[in-house]
PDB file with one MODEL, atoms N, CA, C and O in Angstrom:
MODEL        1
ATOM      1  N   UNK A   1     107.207 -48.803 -40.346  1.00  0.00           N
ATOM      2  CA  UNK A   1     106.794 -47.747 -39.449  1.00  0.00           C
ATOM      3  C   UNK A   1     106.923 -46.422 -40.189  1.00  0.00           C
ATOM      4  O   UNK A   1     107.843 -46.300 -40.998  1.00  0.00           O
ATOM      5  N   UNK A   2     106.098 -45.449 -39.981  1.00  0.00           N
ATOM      6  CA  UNK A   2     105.721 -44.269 -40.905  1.00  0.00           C
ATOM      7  C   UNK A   2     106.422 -42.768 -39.797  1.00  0.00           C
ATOM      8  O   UNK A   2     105.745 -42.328 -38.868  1.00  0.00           O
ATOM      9  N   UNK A   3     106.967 -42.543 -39.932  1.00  0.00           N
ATOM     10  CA  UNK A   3     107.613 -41.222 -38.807  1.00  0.00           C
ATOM     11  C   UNK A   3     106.588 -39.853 -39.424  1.00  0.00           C
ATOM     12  O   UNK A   3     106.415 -39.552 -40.605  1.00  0.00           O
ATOM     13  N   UNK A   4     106.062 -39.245 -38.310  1.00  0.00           N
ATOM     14  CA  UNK A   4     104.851 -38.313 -39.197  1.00  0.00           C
ATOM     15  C   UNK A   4     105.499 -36.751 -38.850  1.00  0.00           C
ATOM     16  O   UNK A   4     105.286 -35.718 -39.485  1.00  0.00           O
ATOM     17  N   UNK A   5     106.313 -36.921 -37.696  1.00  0.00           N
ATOM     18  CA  UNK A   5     106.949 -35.444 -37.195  1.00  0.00           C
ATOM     19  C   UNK A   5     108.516 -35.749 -36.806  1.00  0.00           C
ATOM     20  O   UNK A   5     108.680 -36.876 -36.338  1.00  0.00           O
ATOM     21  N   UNK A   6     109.393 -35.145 -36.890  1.00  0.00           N
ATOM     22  CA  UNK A   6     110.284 -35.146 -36.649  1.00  0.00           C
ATOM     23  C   UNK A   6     110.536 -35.147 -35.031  1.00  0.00           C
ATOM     24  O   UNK A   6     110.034 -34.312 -34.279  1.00  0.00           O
ATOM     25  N   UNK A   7     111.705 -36.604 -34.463  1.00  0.00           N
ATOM     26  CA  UNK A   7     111.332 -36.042 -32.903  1.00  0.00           C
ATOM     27  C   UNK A   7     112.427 -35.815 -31.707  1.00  0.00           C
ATOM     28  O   UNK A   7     112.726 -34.667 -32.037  1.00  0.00           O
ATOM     29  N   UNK A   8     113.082 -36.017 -30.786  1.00  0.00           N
ATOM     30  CA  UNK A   8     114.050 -35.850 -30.511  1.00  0.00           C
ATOM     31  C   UNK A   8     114.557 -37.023 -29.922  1.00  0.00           C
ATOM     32  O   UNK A   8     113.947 -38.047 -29.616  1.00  0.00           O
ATOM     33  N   UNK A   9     116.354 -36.607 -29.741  1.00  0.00           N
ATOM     34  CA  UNK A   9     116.998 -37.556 -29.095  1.00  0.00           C
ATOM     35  C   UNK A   9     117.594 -37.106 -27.706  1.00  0.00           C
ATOM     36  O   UNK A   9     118.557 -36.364 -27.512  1.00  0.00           O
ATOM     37  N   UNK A  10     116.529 -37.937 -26.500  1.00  0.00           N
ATOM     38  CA  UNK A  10     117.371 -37.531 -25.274  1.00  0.00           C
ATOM     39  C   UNK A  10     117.999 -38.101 -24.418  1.00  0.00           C
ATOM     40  O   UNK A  10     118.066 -37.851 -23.215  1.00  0.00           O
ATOM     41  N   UNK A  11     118.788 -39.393 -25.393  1.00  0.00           N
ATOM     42  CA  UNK A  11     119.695 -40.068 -25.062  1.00  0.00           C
ATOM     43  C   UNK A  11     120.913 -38.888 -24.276  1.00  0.00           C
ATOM     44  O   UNK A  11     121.295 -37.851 -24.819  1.00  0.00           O
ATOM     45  N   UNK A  12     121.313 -39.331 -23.032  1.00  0.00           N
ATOM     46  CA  UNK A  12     122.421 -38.707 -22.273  1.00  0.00           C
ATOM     47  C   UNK A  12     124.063 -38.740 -22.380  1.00  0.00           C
ATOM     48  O   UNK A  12     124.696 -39.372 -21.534  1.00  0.00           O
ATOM     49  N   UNK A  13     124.834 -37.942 -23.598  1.00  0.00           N
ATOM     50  CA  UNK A  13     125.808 -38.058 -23.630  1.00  0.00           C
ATOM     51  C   UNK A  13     126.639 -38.948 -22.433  1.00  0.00           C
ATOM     52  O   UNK A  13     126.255 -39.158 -21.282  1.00  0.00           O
ATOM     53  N   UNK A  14     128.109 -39.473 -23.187  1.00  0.00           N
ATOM     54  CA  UNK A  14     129.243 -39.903 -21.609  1.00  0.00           C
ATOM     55  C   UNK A  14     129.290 -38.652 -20.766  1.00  0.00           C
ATOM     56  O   UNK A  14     129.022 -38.700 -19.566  1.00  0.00           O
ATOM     57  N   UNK A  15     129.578 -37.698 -21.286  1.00  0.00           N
ATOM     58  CA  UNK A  15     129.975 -36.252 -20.395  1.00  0.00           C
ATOM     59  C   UNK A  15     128.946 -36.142 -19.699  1.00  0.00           C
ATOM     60  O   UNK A  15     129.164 -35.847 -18.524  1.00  0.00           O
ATOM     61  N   UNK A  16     127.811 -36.283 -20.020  1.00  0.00           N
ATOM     62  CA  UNK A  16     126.851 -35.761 -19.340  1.00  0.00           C
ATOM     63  C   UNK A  16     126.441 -37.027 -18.177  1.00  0.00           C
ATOM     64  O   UNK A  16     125.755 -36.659 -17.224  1.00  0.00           O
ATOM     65  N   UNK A  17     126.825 -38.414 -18.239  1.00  0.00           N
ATOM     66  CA  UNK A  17     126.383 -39.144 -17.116  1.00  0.00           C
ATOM     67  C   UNK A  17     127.530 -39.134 -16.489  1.00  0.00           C
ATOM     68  O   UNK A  17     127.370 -39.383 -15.294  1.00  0.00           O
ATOM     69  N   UNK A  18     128.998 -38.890 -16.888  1.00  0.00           N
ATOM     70  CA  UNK A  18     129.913 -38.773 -15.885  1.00  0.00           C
ATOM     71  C   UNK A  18     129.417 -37.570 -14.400  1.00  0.00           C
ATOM     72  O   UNK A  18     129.341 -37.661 -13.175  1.00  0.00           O
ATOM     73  N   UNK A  19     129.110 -36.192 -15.771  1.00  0.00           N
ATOM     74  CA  UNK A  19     128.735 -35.247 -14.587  1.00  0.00           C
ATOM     75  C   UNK A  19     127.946 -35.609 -13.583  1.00  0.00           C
ATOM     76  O   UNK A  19     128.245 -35.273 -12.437  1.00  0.00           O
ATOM     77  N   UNK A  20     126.928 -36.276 -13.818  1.00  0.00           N
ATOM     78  CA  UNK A  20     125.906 -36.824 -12.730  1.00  0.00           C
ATOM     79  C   UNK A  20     126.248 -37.804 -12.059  1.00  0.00           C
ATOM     80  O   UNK A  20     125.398 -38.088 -11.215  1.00  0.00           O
ATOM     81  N   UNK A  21     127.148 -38.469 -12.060  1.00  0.00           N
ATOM     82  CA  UNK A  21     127.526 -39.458 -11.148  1.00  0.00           C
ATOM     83  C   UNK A  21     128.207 -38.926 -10.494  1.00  0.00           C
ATOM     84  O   UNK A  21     127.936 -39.181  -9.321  1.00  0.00           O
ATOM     85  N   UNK A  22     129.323 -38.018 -10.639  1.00  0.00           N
ATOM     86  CA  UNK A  22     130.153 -37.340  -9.432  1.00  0.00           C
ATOM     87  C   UNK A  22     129.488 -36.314  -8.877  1.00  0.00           C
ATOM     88  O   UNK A  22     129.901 -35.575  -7.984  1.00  0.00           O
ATOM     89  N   UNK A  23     128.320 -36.279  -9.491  1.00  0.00           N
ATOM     90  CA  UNK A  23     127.747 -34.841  -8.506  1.00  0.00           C
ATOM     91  C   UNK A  23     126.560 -35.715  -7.255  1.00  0.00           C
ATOM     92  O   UNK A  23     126.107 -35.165  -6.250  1.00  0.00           O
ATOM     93  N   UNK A  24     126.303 -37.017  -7.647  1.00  0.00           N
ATOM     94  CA  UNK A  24     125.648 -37.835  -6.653  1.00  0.00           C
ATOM     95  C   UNK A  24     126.007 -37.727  -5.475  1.00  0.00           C
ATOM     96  O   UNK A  24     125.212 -37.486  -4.566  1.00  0.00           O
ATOM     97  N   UNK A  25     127.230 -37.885  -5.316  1.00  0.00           N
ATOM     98  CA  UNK A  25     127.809 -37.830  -4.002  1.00  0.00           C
ATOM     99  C   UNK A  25     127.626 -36.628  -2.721  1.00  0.00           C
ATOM    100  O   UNK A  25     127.512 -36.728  -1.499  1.00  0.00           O
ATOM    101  N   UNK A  26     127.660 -35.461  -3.675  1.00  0.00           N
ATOM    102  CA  UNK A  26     127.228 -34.345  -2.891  1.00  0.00           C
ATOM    103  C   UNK A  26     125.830 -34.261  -2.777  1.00  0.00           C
ATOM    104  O   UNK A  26     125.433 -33.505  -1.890  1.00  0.00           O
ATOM    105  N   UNK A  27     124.794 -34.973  -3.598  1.00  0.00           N
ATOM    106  CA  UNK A  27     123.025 -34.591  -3.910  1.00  0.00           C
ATOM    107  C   UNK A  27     122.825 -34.310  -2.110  1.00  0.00           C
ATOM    108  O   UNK A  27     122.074 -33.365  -1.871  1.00  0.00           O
ATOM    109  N   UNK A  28     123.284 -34.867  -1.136  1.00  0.00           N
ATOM    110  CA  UNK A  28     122.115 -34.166  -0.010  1.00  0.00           C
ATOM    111  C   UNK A  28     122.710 -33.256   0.787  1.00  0.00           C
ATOM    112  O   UNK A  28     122.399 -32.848   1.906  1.00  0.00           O
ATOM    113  N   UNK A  29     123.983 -32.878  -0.237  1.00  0.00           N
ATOM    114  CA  UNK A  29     124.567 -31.850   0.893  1.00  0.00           C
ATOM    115  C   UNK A  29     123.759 -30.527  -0.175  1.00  0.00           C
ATOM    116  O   UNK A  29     123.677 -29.383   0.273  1.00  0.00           O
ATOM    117  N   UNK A  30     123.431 -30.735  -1.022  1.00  0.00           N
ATOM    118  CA  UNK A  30     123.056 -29.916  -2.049  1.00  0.00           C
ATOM    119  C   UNK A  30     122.222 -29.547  -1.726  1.00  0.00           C
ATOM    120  O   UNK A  30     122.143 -28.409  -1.263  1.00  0.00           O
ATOM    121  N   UNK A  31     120.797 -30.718  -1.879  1.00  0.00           N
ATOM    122  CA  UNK A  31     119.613 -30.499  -1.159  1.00  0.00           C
ATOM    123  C   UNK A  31     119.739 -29.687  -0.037  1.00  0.00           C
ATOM    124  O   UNK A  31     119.572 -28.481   0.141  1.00  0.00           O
ATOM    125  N   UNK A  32     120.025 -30.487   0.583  1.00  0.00           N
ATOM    126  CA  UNK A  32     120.573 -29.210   2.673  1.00  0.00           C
ATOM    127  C   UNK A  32     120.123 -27.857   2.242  1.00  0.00           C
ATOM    128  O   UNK A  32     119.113 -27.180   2.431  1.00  0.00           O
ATOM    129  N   UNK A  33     121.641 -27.662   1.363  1.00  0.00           N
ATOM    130  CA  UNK A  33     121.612 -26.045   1.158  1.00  0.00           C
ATOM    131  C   UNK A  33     120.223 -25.331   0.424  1.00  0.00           C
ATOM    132  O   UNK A  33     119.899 -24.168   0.664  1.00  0.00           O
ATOM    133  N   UNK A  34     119.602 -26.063  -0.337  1.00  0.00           N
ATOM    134  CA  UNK A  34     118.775 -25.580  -1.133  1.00  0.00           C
ATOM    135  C   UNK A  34     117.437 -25.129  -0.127  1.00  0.00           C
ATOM    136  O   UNK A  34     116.748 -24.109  -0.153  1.00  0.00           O
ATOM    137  N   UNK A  35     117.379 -26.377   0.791  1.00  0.00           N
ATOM    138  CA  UNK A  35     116.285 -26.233   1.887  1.00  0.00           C
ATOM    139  C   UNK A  35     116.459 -25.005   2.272  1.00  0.00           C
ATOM    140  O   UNK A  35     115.729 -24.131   1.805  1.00  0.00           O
ATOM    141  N   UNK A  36     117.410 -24.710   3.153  1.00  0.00           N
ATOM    142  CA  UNK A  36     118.137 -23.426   4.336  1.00  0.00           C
ATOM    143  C   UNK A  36     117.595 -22.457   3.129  1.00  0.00           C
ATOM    144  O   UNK A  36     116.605 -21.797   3.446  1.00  0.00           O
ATOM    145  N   UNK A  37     118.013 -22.295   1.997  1.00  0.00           N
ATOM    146  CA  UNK A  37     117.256 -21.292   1.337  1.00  0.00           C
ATOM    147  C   UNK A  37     115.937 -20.925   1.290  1.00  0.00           C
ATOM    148  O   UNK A  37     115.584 -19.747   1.341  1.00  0.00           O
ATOM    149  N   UNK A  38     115.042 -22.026   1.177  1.00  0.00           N
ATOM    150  CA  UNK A  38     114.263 -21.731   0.376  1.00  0.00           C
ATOM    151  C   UNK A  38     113.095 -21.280   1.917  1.00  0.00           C
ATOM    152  O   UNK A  38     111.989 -20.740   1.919  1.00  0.00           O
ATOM    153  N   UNK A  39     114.036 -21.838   3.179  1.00  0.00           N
ATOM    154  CA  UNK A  39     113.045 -21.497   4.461  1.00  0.00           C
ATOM    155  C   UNK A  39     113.327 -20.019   4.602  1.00  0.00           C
ATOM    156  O   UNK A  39     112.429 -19.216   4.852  1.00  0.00           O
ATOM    157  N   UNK A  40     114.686 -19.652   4.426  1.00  0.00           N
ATOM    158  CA  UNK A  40     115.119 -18.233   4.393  1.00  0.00           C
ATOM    159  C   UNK A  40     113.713 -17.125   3.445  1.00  0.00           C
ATOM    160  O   UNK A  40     113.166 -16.066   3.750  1.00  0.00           O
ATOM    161  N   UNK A  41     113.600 -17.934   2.407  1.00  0.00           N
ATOM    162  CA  UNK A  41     113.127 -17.359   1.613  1.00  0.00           C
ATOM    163  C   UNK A  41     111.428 -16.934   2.158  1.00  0.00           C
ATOM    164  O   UNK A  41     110.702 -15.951   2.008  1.00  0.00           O
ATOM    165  N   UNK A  42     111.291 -18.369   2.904  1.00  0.00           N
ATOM    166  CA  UNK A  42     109.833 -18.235   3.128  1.00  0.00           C
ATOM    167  C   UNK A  42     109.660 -17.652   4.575  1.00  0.00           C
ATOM    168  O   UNK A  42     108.637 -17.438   5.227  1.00  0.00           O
ATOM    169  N   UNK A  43     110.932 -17.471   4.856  1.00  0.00           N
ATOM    170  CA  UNK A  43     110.358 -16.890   6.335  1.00  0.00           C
ATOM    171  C   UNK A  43     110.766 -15.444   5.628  1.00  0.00           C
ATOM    172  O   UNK A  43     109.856 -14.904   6.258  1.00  0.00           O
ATOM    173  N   UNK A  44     111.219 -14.567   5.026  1.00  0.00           N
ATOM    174  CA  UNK A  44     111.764 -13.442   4.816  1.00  0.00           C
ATOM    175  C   UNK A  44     110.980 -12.548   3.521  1.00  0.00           C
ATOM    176  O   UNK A  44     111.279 -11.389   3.233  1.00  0.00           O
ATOM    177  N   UNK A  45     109.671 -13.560   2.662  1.00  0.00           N
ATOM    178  CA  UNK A  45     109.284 -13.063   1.517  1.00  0.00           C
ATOM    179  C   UNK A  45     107.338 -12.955   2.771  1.00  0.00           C
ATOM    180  O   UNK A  45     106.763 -14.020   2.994  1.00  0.00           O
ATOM    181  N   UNK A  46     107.029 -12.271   3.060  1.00  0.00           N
ATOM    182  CA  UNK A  46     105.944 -11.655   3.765  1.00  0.00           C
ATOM    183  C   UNK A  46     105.761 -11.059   3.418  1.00  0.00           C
ATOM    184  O   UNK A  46     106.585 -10.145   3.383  1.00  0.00           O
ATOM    185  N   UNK A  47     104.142 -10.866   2.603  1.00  0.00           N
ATOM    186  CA  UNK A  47     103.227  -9.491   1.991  1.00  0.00           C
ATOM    187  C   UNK A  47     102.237 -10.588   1.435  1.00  0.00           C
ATOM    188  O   UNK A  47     102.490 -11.761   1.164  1.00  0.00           O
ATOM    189  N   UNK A  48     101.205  -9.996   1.350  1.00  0.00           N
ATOM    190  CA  UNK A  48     100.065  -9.905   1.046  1.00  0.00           C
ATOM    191  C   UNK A  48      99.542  -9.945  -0.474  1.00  0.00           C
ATOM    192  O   UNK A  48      98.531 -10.462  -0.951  1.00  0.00           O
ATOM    193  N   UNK A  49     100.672  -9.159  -1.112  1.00  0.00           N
ATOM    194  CA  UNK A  49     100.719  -9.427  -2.278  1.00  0.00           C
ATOM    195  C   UNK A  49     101.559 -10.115  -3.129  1.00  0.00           C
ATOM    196  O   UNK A  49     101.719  -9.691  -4.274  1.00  0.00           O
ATOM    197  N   UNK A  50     102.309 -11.445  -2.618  1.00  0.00           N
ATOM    198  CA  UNK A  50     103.505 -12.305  -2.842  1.00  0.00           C
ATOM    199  C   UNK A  50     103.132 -13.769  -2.204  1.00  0.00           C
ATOM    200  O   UNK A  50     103.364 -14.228  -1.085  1.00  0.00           O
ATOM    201  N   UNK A  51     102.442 -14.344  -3.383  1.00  0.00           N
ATOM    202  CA  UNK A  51     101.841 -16.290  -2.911  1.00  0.00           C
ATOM    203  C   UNK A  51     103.593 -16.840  -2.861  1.00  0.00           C
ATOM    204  O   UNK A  51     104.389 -16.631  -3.776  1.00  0.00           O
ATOM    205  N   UNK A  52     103.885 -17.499  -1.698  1.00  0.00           N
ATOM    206  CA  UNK A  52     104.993 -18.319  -2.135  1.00  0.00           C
ATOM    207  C   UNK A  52     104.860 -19.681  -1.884  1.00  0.00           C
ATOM    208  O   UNK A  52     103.965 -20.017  -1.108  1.00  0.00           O
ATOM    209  N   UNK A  53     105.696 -20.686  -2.471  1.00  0.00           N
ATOM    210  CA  UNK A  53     105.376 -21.872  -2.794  1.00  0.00           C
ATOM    211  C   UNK A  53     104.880 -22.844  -1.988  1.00  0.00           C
ATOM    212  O   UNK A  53     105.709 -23.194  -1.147  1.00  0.00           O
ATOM    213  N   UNK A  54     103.969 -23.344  -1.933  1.00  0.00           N
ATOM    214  CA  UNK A  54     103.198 -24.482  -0.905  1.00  0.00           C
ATOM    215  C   UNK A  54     103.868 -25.839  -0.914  1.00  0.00           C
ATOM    216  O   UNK A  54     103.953 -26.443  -1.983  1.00  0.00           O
ATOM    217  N   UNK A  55     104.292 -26.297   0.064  1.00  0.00           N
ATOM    218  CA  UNK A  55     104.656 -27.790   0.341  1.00  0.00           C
ATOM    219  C   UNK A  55     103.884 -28.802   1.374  1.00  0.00           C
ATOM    220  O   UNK A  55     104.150 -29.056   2.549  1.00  0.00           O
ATOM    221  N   UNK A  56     102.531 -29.436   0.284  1.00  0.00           N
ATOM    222  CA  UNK A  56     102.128 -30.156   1.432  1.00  0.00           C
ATOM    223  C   UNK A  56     102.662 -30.994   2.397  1.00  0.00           C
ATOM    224  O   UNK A  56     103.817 -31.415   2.330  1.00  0.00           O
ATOM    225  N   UNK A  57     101.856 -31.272   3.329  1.00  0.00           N
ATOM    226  CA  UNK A  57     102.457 -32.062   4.578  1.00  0.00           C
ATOM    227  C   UNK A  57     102.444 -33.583   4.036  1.00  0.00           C
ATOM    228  O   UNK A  57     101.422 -34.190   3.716  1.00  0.00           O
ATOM    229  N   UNK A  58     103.825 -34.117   3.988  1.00  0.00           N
ATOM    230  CA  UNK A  58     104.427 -35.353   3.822  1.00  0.00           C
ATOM    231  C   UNK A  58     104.900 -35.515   2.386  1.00  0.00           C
ATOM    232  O   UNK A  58     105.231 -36.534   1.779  1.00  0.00           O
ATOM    233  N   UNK A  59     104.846 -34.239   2.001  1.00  0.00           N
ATOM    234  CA  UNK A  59     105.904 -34.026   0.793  1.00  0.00           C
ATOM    235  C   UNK A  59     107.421 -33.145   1.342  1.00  0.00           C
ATOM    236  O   UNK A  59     107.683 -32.528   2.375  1.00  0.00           O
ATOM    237  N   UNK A  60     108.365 -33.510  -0.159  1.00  0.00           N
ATOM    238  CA  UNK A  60     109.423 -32.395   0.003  1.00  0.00           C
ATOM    239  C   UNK A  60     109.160 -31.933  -1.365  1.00  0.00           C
ATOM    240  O   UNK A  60     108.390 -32.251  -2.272  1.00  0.00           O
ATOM    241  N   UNK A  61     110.359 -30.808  -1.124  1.00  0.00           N
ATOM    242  CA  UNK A  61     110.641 -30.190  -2.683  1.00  0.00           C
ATOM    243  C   UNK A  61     112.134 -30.100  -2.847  1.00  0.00           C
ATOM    244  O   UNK A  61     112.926 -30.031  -1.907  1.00  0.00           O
ATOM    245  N   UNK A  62     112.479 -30.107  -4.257  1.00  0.00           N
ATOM    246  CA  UNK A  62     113.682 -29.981  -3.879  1.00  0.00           C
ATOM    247  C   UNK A  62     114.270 -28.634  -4.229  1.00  0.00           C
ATOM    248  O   UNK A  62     115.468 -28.365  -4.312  1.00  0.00           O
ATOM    249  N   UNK A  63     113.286 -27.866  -4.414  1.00  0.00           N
ATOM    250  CA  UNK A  63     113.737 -26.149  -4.685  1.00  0.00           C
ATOM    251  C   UNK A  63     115.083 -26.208  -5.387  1.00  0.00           C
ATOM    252  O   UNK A  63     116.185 -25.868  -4.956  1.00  0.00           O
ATOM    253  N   UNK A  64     114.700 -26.782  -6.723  1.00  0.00           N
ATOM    254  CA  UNK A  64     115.315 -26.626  -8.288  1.00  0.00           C
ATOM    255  C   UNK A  64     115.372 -24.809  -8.295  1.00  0.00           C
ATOM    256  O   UNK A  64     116.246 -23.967  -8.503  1.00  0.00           O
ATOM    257  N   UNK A  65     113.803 -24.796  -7.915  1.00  0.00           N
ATOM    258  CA  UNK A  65     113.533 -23.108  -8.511  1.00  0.00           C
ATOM    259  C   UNK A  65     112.052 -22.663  -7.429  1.00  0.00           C
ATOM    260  O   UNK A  65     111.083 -23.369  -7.152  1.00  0.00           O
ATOM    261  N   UNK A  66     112.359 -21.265  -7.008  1.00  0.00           N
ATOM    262  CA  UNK A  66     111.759 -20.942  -6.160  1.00  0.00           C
ATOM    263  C   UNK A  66     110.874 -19.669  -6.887  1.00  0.00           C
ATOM    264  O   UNK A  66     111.166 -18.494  -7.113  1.00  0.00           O
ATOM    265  N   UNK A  67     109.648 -20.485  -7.139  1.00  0.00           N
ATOM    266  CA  UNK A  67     108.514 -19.404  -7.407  1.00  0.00           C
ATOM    267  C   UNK A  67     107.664 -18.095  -6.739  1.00  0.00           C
ATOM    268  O   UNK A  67     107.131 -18.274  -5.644  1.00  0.00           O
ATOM    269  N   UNK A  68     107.570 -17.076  -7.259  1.00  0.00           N
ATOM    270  CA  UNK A  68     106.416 -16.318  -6.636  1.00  0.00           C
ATOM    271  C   UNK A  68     105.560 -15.863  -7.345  1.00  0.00           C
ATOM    272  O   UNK A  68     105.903 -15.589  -8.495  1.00  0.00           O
ATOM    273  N   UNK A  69     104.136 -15.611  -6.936  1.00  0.00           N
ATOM    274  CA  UNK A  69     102.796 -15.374  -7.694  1.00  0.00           C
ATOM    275  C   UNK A  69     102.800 -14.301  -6.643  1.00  0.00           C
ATOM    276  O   UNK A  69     103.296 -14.163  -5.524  1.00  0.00           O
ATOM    277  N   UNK A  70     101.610 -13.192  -7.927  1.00  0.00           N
ATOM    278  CA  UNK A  70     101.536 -12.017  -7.507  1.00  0.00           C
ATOM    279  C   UNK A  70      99.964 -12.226  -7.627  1.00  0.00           C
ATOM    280  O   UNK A  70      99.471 -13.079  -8.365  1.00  0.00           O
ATOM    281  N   UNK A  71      99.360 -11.514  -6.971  1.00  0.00           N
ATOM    282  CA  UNK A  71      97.603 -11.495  -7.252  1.00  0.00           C
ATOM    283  C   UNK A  71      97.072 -11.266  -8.974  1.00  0.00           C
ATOM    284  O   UNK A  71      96.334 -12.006  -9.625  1.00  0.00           O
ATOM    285  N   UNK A  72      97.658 -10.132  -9.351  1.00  0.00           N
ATOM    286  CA  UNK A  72      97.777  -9.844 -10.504  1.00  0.00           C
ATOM    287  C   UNK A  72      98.583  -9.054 -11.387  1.00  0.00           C
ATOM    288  O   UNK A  72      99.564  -8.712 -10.728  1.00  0.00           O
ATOM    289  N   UNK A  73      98.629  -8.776 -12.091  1.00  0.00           N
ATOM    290  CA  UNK A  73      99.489  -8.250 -13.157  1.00  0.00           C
ATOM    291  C   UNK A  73      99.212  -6.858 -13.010  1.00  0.00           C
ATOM    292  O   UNK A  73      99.972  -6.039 -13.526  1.00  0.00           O
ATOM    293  N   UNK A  74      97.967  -6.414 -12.207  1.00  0.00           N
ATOM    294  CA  UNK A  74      97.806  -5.159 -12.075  1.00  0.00           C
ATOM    295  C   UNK A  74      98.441  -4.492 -10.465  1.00  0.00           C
ATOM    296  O   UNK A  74      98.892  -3.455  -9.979  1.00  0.00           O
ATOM    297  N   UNK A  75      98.150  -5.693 -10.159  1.00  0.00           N
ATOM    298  CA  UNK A  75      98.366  -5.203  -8.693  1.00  0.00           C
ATOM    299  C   UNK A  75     100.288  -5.518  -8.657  1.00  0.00           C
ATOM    300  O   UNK A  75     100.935  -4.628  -8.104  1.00  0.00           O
ATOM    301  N   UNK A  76     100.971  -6.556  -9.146  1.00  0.00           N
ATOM    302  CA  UNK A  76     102.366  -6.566  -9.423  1.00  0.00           C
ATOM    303  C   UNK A  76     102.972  -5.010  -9.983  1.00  0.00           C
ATOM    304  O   UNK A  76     104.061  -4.568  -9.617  1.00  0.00           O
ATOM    305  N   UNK A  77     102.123  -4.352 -10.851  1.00  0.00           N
ATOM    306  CA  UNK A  77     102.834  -2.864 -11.948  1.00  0.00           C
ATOM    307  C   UNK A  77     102.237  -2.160 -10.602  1.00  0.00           C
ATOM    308  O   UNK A  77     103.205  -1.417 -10.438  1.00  0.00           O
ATOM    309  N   UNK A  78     101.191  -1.763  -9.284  1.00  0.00           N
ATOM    310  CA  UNK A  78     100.807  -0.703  -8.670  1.00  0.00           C
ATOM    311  C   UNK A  78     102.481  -0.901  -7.573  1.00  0.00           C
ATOM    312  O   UNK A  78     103.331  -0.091  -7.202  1.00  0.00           O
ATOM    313  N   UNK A  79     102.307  -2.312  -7.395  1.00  0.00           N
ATOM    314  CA  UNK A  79     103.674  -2.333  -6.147  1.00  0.00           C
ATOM    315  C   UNK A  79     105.235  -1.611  -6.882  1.00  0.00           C
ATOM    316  O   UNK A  79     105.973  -0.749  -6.404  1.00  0.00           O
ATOM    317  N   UNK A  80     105.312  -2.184  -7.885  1.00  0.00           N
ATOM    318  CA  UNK A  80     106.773  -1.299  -8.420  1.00  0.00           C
ATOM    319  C   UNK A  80     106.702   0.195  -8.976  1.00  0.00           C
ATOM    320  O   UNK A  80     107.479   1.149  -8.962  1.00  0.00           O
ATOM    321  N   UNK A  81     105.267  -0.060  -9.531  1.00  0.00           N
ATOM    322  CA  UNK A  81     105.388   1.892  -9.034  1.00  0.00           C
ATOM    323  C   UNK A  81     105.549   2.588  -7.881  1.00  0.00           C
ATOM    324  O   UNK A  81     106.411   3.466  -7.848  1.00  0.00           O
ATOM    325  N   UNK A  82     104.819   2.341  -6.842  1.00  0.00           N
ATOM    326  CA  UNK A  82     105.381   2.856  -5.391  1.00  0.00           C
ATOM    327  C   UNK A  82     106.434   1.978  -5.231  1.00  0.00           C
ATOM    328  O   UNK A  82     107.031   2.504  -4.291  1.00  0.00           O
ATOM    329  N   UNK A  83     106.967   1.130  -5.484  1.00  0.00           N
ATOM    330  CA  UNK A  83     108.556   1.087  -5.252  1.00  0.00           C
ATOM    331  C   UNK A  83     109.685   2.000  -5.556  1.00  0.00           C
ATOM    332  O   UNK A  83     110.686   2.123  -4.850  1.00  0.00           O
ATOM    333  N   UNK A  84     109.414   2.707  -6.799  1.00  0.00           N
ATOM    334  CA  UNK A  84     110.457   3.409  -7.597  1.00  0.00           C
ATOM    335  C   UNK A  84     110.204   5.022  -6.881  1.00  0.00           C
ATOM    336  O   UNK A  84     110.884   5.977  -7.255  1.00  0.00           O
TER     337      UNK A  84
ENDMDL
END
């Protein structure tokens, strides 16, 4: 066998599957909290110029990370100028 690029190893340390096994136990109290956020977020982030994240119907998410899109890059620099 000929290796053409160098590539990685993402074999999961012990430390690192210990961590994940004791954090299993809490995963849906985790989730919970992450939800309550992220509704906070979506009931409380309103404007016109702020897309926030879509969750179709008969999906979840697990709001790792909570995105926002702006229309544009022009219209994002007009809002923080009249912000300041």
């Amino acid at each position: 066998m000929d290796f053409v690029e160098a590539g990685f190893n993402y074999r999961m340390t012990d430390f690192q599957a210990a961590l994940v096994v004791s954090q299993f136990g809490r995963l849906q109290e985790t989730l919970t909290h992450k939800r309550k956020l992220a509704s906070r977020y979506l009931s409380g982030l309103k404007s016109r110029f702020i897309r926030t994240p879509y969750v179709p119907a008969g999906f979840e998410h697990t709001w790792q990370t909570f995105h926002l899109m702006t229309g544009s890059e022009a219209t994002r620099d007009a809002q923080t100028q009249r912000a300041q």
